[in-house]
Structures are given as structure tokens and as C-alpha cells.
N, C-alpha and C positions, 0 to 999 in steps of 0.2 A: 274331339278331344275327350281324355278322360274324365276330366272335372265340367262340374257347369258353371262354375266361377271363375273369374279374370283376376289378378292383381292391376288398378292403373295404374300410369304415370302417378309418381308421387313426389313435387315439386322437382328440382334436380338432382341434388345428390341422394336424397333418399331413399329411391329406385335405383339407384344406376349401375347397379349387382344385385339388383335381387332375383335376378337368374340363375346366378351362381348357387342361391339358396333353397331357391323351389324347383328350378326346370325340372330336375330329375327325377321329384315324384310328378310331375304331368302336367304341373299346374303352371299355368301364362301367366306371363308379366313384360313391363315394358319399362323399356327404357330410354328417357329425355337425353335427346341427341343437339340440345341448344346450343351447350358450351361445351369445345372440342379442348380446351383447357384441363376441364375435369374428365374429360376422357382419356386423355394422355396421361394424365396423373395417375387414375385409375386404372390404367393398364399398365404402366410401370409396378405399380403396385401388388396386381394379379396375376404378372406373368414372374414378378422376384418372388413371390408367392407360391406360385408354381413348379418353380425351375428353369420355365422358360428363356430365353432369351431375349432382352429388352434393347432396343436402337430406338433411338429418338427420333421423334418428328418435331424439329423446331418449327415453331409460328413464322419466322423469316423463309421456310422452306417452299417452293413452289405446289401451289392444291395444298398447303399442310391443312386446312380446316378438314376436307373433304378426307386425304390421306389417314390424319388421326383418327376421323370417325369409324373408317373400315378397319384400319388393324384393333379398334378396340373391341369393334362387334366382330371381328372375327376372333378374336382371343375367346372372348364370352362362346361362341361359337364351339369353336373346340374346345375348352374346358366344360361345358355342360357337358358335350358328347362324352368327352373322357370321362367323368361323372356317373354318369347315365348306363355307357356300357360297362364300367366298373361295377355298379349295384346288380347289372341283368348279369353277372358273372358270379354273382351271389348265391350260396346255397339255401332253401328255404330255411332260416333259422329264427325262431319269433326271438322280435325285438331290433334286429339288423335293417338296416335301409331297405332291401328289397321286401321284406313284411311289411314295414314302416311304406312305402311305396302303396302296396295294397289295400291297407287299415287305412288310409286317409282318404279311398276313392267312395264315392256314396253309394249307399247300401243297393241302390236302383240300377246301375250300371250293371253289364254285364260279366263285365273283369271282376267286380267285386264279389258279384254272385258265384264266377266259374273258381276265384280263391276260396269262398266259406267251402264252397262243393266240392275243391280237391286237398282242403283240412279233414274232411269226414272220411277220405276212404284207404282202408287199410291195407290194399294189396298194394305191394312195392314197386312194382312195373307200372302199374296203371297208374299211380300217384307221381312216378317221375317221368314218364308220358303227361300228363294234363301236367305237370309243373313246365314244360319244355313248350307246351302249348299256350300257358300265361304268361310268359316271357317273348312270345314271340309276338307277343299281342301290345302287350307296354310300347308307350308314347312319350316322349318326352314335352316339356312344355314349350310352350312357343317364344320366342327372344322375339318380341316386337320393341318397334322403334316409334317414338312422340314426336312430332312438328309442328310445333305452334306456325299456323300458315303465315300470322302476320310478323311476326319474329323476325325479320328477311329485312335487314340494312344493309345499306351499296358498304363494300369496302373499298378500302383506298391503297397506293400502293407507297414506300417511304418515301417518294418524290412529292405524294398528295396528288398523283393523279387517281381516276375511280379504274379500279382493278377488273372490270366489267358486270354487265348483268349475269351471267353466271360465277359468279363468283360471290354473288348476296348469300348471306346466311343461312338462308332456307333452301335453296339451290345449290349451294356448295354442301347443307347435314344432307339433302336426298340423293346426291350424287356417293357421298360418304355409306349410305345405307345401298343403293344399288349395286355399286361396285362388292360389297362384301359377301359373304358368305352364306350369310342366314338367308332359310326359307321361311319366311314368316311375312311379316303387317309393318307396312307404315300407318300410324295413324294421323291421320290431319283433321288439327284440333283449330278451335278460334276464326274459324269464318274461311270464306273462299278466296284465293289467292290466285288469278289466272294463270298469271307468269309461270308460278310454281306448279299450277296441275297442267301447264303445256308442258313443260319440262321432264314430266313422266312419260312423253312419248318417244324422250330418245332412245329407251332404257331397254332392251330387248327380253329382260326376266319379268316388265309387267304385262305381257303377250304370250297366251298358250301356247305352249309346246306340243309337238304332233300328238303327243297322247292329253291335249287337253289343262294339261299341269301347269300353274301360273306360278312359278317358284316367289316372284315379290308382289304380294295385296295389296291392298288400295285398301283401309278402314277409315272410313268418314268417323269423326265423332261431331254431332247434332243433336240441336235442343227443339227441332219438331218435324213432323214430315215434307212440308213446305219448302224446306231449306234443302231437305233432306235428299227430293229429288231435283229442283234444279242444280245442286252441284254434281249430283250423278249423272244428270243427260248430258253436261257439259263434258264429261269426261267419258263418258262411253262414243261420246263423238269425236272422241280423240283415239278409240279403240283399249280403252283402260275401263276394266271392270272395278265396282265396290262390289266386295266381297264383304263385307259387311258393314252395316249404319250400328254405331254406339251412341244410343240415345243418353244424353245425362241429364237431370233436370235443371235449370236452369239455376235456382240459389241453393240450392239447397246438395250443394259437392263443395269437395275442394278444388284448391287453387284458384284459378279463374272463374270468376260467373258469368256468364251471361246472360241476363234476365230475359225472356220471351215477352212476348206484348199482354199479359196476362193469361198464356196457355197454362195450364199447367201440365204437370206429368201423366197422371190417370188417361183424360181425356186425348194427349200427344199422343199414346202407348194405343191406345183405344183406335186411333183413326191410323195407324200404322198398321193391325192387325185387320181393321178393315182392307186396307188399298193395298196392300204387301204383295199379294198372285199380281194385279192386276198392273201394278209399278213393274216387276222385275220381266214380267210378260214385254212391255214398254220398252226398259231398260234393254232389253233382250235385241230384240228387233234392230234398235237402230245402233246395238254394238258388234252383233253382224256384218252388217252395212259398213261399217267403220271396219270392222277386219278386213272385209273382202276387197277391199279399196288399200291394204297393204300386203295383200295376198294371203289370207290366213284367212281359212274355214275353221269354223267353231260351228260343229253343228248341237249341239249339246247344251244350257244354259250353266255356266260355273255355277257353285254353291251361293248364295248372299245367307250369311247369319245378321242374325237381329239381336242385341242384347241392349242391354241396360244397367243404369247405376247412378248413384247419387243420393247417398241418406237408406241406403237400405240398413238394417239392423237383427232382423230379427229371422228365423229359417220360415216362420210361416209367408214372413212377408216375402222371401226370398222365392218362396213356393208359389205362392200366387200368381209374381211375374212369371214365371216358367210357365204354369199351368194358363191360370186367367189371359193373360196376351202371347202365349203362343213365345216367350223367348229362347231364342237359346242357349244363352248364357246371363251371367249377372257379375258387375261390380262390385267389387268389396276392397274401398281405396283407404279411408282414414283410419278406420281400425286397424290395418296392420302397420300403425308408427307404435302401436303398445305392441308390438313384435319383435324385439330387439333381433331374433335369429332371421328375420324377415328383411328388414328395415335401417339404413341407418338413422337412429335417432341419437344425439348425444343425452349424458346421464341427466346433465341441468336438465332438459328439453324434457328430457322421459319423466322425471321424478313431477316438471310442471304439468306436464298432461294427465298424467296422474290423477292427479289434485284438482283438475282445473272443473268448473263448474257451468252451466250454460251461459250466463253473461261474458265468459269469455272467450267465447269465438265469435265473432262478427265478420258483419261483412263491409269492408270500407273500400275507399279508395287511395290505399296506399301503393298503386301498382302503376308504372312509369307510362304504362300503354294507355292508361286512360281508362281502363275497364276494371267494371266491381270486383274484387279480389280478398275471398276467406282469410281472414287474421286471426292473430291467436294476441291479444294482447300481455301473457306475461311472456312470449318473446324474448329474448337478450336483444333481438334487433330493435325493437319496440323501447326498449331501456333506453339504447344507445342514442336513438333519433332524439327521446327526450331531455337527453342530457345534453345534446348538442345545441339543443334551442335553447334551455337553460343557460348555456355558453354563449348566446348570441352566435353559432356557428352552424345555420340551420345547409340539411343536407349531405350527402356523401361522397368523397372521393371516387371517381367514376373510373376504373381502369381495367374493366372488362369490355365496356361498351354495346354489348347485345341491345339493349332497349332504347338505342340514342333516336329518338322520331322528330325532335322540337327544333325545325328553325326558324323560331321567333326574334333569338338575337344572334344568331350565327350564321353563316354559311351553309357549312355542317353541320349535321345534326347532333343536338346534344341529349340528356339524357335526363327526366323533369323529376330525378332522385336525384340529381349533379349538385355539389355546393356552388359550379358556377352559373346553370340555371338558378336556383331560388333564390342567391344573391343578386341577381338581373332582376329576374321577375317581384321580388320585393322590394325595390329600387323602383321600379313602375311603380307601382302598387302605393309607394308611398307620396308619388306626385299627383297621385289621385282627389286624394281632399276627400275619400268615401264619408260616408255617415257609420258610427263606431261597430253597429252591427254585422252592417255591407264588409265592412273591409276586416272584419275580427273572421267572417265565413270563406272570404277571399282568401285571408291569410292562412286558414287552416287549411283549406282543397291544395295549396302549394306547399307548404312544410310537410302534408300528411305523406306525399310519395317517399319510398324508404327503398334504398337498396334490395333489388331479389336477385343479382346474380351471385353478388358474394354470399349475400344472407345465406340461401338456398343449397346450396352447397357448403358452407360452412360446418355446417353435422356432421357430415362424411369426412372431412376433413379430421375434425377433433376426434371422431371415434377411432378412425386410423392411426390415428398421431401423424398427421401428415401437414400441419398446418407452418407455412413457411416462415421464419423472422417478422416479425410486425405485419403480418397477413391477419386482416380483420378477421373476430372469432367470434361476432355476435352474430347470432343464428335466428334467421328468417325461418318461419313454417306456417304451412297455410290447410289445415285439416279443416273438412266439413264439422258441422256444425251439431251432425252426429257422432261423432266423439265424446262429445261432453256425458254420454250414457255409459260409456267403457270406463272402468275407474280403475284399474290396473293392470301388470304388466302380464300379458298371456307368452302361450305357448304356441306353436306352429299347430299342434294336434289340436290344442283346446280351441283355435279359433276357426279349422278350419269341420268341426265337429259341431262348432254353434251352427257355423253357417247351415251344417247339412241337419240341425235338427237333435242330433243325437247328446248333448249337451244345451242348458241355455247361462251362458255370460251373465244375461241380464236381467235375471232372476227376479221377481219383488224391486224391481228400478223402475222406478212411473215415467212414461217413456209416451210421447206422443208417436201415433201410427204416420208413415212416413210421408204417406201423403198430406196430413193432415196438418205434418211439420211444416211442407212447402208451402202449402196454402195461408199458412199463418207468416210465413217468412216473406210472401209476394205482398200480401195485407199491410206488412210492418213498411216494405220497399214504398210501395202505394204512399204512405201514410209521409215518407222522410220527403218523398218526390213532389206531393202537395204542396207540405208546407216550406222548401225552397222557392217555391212557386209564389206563394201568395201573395207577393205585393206584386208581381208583375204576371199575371194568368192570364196569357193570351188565348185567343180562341182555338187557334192550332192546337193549344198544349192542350183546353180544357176537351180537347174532342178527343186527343188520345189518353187523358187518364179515362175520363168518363166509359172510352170503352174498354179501357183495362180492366178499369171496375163489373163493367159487363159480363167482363169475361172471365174475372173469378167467379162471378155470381152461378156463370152456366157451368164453371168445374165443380160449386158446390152442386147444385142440382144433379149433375153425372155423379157423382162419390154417393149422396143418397142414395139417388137408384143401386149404386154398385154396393153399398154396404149393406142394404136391405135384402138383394137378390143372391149376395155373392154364398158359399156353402165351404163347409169344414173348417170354422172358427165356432168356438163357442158363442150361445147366444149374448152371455154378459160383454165378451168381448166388442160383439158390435154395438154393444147398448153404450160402450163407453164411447165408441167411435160414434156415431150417433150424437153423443151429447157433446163430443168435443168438435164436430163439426157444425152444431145450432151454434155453439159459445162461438164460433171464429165469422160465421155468417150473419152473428149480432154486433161483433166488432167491429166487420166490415160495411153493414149496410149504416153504422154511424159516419162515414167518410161522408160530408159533404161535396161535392167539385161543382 
């Protein structure tokens, strides 16, 4: 790729064109492929847009989940190309997309270097010669695609029978992604899904082609190496290569968290870079074996990239990963919502990000699946929840249904943001007779869950002006917790110029180094996880915080060694890192368990 930067998934509607914005100067990005609703919208939208031709795929239509998904990523598809080969049709003219193309690659590349070198030279031939030679060099960006693996609920058919196991959610978006057009990455995010990674063996574009070429990837995204290889050997025994692990840290991203048993980043990164030749050597071997057993030589190892993401901020730190661990690319997810030509954010939304300051982003359990999930509390959706419990009306109209897991009082599974879950489960709750504290922390873990499928999409809607008659408009948004350092609205140049160093955003902004942020953010988790505990601290529990606690203890000792040994940061620099990693390792060794 030309760039060493990624855009991710950025909740749903967020992302869900921001292909159409960046592919064509080179840079990747992906798009959440949950809800086939907002993809159908969104391609009505792009293709009236266009010129295109727009036929509908109704929800009543046989495969329409799987059907929607492909014509929208094939639309993305051929509009980026049309795009793409429209700029490479381009005369070098400074200021025009195709300059604009080149001024945004980093000064290290080779494209970037053979552009400054064919600006310098003055014979006519030989300048439209090497201009005809960087054109043919240009890449466009990659249209990857997001699946949350656990996402995948049975549907049903209008009779209320179940519409089969391929027809679950997650299995009907990778079916919708295989069948399309794009040569690019599924990424499989939120833990291992058998069903769904057997399911990639139907698919004949995740199996090289005679020349080797795997036109649809396999991208794990993972919070440590552990994980990292058993869902790889599982699937290379299925003859389906990862093409690359996206490590992200565990609290410290958006969207979803998922906390590690007290790993943290540094130390994760650290033991990947060790075992990385010696995994893909592994990997290698027994997806061989798995080819040759459905007639397919691979004598060659495909590529596996490594990258990472989560609370990066800064180009040195940006550099470090690349250099110090060996990656080959980096994330940069929550700073592009101050993106408006990036991102859909609505203006309420943009103008609050803005403004918004570090106590407001947390990390709660506002999310129907059960897992810690980056909030933003000034929210419209966050309004909304609270006004409804003010209403004695706690919960929300369920009518997407992607997140229905709970049947506690249904048949069917319902949905634990539903008004008719929290109306049930409070109704329990009040037969209980708890003691005022018990039942005031009870009643908060069930009111707290909030709507994320309309939320989430809600943005894209408003920005478009697409938002239908009495279709909710309060807007769900879930940025890391690194945001709170970005205080206004940028530009595509200015942010992708921090990233590469040649500009800094965050000028004179006291800004904790990134790792030093997670390690305080595991410390604060540590801390909430205790004291739910403490009137019932069983020995099971106290043996796993005690050795969570260990085990931040041994990532602060790896960050000394690394901040002490590490080179090309100024010395004051480390002396601050230094003294804000004693202040967190004094915090920390106050935890009692």
C-alpha cells in the first residue's frame, strides 16, 4: 500500500462511505457491513448520486440481507475505480487531485520520492516519461469490509419459522462480501465464531488462484497473540489464510473494548514481534496441508501484515510502532469524526466533540451484547435514554433487531436496550426485596444499555438529510478516549500530515503517551472491577484480579526498560514518560485484593 496508515471501522454509519473519500488517494478504509438497511439506503443514495441506476432490494426479497450487501459494495466498488481512473487521467497540475494524490503520500515512500524528483527536472520528454511512470505506479485504497463475528442472530421467516443457519447475520454479511466485487479484507472483529470461520470455506476467492493471488483476505482483528494464533491455526485447517492480525488495545479504542486479562499493548506488540517468523513458518505448514487435501499447491507463503491501533495520537508514536515492533501499518480511528470530508458526523455531534474534554468519554456498559463499550456522554442518544427514565419509560423501541441475544423471558431472543426487556427485567428486579444499594447498581447495569443500531447510524442519516418521518435522530457515537486531545475540526491534509509528522495537531496539549494512557485506563478498570466485588470476593475472583494486578505490574517494568533503552525522542520527553509511569505504578500498587 502507499500509505502506512489504515482508517477503521468507525461505528456504522460513520464509515460506511468513507471509501468514496479517501480510496482514490491510496488510503484504506472499511466498512461495517452489520446493517443491510443502511446499506441499501446508502446505495440508493450513491448511485442517485451518481447517475446510476437504482432497483431495490426489499427485506421481504429472497437472500435480500446477503443480496443488499453485494450491490452496495459493488457500487463502492466501481465508484472508487471510476474515481481513481478519473484523477490518473489527470494532467500534473499543483493543486488538482492527482498532486493532491501525491502531497499526501509520506515523504519515505518511494512514489513520494520519484514525485519531488520528477518536479525537479526540466527536459519535456523525460518529465512526461517519469510522469507516465508515477501513474502507473498509483494504488488505490483498499474497500475493506467489518464483522463483528458475534453479531450473527438466527432469523426467522413471516410464518416465525427460523430461515436456516446460513441465513444468520454474520453468515448472510460474509456471504454478501464474498459474492461482490472487491479485492480487498474481511475483517473479523469481537472473538472467534466457528460457524462463521467454517463458512469461509465455501467461498472459492478465499483460495489462491494459479498465480498465488487470494483476491478475498481473512484480517483477524486481536487483543493479544494467544488469541491471535489459535483462531489462525483454526482456519488455516480449513485452507483460509490471515493475511493479517490488527492488534488493538484492549480499552483504550473505540467502539467496543475488550479488556485482556491485564496484558497490555507494549508488552502484546513485544511478544508478536518476537514469535511472528516463527507463527507464520507454523501457520504455513499446516495451510499447505489443508490445500493440498482440496487440490491446491501453494508453494510460496502469502504475505501476513501486522499492524496496529488504538489511542495512537502522535507521528512519533506513530513511528515507534512501525519502527520499534516491526509494523506494517497503524490505525488512526477516532480522530478522523473531527474529519467532516472523512466521516459522517452530524453538526450537533461535531460542534460536541469539539468541546468535549476528557471525563467525557468513558467506558461503560451501555452495549446490548454485554461488552465494555466507549461512550461519549454528551450524546443526543445519552439525552434521550435519560429523559425516558425520567418518563418512567426506561429503554427503546427495538426495530432493527441485530443485537436480540436475551431469552430470559422470551422464546425469542430479545434485545437488553428493548423497552420490553427492561420493563420485564425491572418487574424482577422489583420482586426482589434487594437492600437499597444491591438493587439501585442492579437497576443501573439494565436501564444503562441504549440503542446502537439506530443510534449509530443516525449521523449519516442527518448529514444526508435522509432521515425518514418519525425515524429516531438521537445519535449514538462511541470514539476512543483519545479524542479528547483533538479540539477541532481538521482537514484530510492537516490530519493525514500530523499522522506522517510534517505538521503537529497537538501542539502545547498535555497529552499522556499512549501507552501510559492504557495502562492508567486498565488501573481505573482494575479499580471499578474490585470494588463491585467487595462484599462478595470470592477466591476465584481474588486470584484473577490479583493476577491482573501482576500483570500490569510486569507491563510497567517492560515500559521502563523500553522508555529508558528506547532512541530518537528527546531526553525531557522521556523524563516525562518516566515520571508518569512511577505516578500510575503508585496508583496502582495502592489497590488492595
Amino acid at each position: 500500500m502507499s500509505h502506512t496508515f489504515h482508517i477503521p471501522v468507525l461505528g456504522l454509519g460513520y464509515s460506511i462511505d468513507t471509501p468514496l473519500k479517501v480510496g482514490r488517494y491510496g488510503i484504506s478504509s472499511t466498512v461495517s457491513i452489520v446493517d443491510d438497511e443502511l446499506t441499501e439506503r446508502m446505495r440508493q443514495y450513491h448511485a442517485q448520486l451518481s447517475g446510476e441506476a437504482y432497483i431495490p432490494i426489499l427485506k421481504k426479497e429472497e437472500d435480500a440481507r446477503a443480496r443488499r450487501i453485494t450491490a452496495y459494495l459493488d457500487l463502492i466498488d466501481r465508484l472508487v475505480e471510476r474515481q481513481f481512473e478519473a484523477m490518473k487521467a489527470l494532467p500534473f497540475e499543483a493543486g488538482n487531485d492527482l498532486c493532491r494524490y501525491f502531497e499526501l503520500l509520506p515523504e519515505s515512500t518511494r512514489l513520494k520520492q520519484g514525485y519531488d524528483l520528477m518536479q525537479e527536472l526540466s527536459d519535456e520528454w523525460q518529465k512526461s516519461h517519469f510522469q507516465e511512470l508515477l501513474k502507473r505506479e498509483m494504488k488505490r485504497g483498499a474497500v475493506d469490509v467489518n464483522i463483528m463475528s458475534k453479531v450473527d442472530k438466527m432469523n426467522y421467516t413471516a410464518n416465525g419459522d427460523s430461515s436456516g443457519e446460513l441465513n444468520t447475520d454474520a453468515l448472510a454479511a460474509l456471504r454478501g462480501f464474498a459474492r461482490s466485487s472487491l479485492q480487498s479484507s474481511v475483517i473479523l472483529s469481537a472473538g472467534m465464531n466457528p460457524r462463521l470461520y467454517s463458512y469461509l470455506e465455501t467461498f472459492a476467492d478465499f483460495y489462491p488462484d494459479e498465480n498465488g493471488l487470494i483476491r478475498k483476505k481473512v484480517t483477524l482483528k486481536v487483543s493479544d497473540f494467544r488469541s491471535a494464533f489459535i483462531q489462525a491455526k483454526f482456519l488455516v485447517k480449513k485452507g483460509i489464510w490471515v493475511s493479517e492480525f490488527r492488534v488493538e488495545s484492549g480499552l483504550n479504542c473505540g467502539g467496543h473494548a475488550f479488556a485482556t486479562e491485564g496484558y497490555l499493548l507494549g508488552p502484546i506488540l513485544e511478544e508478536f514481534r518476537e514469535k511472528r517468523r516463527e507463527m507464520t513458518a507454523e501457520l504455513f505448514q499446516g495451510y499447505q496441508n489443508a490445500l493440498l487435501e482440496k487440490g491446491i499447491t501453494c508453494r510460496v507463503a502469502p504475505g501476513q501484515r501486522l499492524s496496529v491501533q488504538g489511542g495512537i495520537g502522535t507521528a512519533s508514536e506513530n513511528d515507534f510502532l512501525l519502527d520499534h515492533y516491526q509494523m506494517d501499518a497503524t490505525g488512526w480511528g477516532s480522530p478522523f469524526l473531527l474529519v467532516p470530508e472523512v466521516t459522517n458526523v452530524d453538526q450537533e455531534t461535531l460542534e460536541q466533540l469539539e468541546h468535549a474534554g476528557e471525563d467525557d468519554y468513558y467506558v461503560s456498559g451501555a452495549s446490548p451484547l454485554g461488552i465494555l463499550f466507549n461512550n461519549f456522554k454528551k450524546s443526543t442518544s445519552e439525552t434521550l435514554r435519560l429523559e425516558r427514565l425520567d418518563n418512567n419509560r426506561p429503554g427503546s423501541p427495538c426495530t432493527k433487531k441485530y443485537l436480540c441475544t436475551n431469552t430470559e423471558f422470551t422464546a425469542k431472543p430479545i434485545c437488553t436496550a428493548s423497552r420490553e426487556y427492561q420493563q420485564l427485567k425491572l418487574e424482577q428486579l422489583n420482586t426482589l426485596y434487594l437492600p437499597g444499594q444491591v438493587y439501585e447498581q442492579q437497576y443501573q447495569s439494565v436501564v444503562e444499555k441504549t440503542c446502537l443500531c439506530e443510534g449509530l447510524c443516525a449521523s449519516a442519516y442527518i448529514k444526508y438529510d435522509m432521515l425518514k418521518p418519525r425515524e429516531n435522530k438521537a445519535v449514538a457515537i462511541c470514539p476512543g478516549p483519545n479524542l479528547a486531545y483533538f479540539s477541532r475540526i481538521y482537514t484530510l491534509d492537516e490530519m493525514i500530515k500530523h499522522i506522517y509528522g510534517a505538521v503537529d495537531l497537538l501542539d502545547k496539549i498535555r497529552r499522556p503517551h499512549m501507552f501510559i494512557k492504557e495502562l492508567n485506563l486498565y488501573i481505573d478498570y482494575l479499580q471499578r472491577d474490585l470494588q463491585s466485588q467487595l462484599k462478595d470476593l470470592s477466591d476465584k475472583k481474588k486470584k484473577q484480579l490479583t493476577k491482573f494486578k501482576l500483570q500490569l505490574q510486569d507491563g510497567i517494568s517492560y515500559y521502563k526498560t523500553l522508555f529508558t533503552e528506547a532512541t530518537g525522542q528527546k531526553q525531557f520527553v522521556f523524563q516525562d514518560w518516566i515520571r508518569e509511569l512511577t505516578s500510575s505504578e503508585a496508583k496502582l500498587s495502592e489497590i488492595e485484593i
